[in-house]
C-alpha positions, -999 to +999 in steps of 0.1 A: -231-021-002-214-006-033-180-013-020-182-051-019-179-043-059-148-016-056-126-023-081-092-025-066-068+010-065-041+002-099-011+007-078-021-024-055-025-058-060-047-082-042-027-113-034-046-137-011-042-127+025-020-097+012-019-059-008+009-055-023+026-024-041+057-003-049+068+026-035+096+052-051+115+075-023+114+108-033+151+110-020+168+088-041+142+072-063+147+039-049+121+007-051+106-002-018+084-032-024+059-034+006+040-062+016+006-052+036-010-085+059-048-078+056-050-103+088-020-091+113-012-055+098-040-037+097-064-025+123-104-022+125-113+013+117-152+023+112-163+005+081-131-008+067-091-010+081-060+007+088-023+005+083+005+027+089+040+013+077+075+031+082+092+017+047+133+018+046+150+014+013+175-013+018+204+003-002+202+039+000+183+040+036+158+059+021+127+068+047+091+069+037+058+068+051+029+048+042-011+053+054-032+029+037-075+026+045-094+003+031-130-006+032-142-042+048-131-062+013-098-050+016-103-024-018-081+006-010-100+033-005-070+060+004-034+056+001-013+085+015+028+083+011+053+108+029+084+110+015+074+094-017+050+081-046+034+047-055+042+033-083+011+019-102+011-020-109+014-019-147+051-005-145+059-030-120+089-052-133+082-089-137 
């Protein structure tokens, strides 16, 4: 019941039918901006949803890996990179 009034995790945004955030490779320190379907991406996991995305830098080809769960109103509850950090939504540029 609690979690229908989860604030949302500060390094995503809620933007209609998407979550979006930033993620810096560790290699390189690139900006990957990702772009998470709450309808099409993600898959039903016990109370809430699941998404595993395989992000590639675009200029330096830059791997990392991104687990995100979420409870059933779409708040992140855990967000898990390998290979690099999120960035938190304040120091996104405009």
């Amino acid at each position: 019941m609690f979690g229908l009034f989860r604030r949302q995790d500060p390094r995503f945004r809620d933007d209609g039918n998407f979550l979006l955030t930033q993620v810096r490779t560790a290699r390189h320190g690139e900006i990957i901006h990702v772009r998470l379907s709450k309808t099409s991406e993600m898959s039903a996991q016990g109370n809430g949803y699941f998404v595993r995305k395989v992000l590639v830098g675009p200029d330096s080809l830059d791997q990392a890996v991104l687990e995100v769960t979420t409870n059933r109103a779409h708040k992140v509850t855990l967000a898990v990179v390998d290979g690099g950090e999120l960035v938190p939504a304040r120091q996104w540029e405009a």
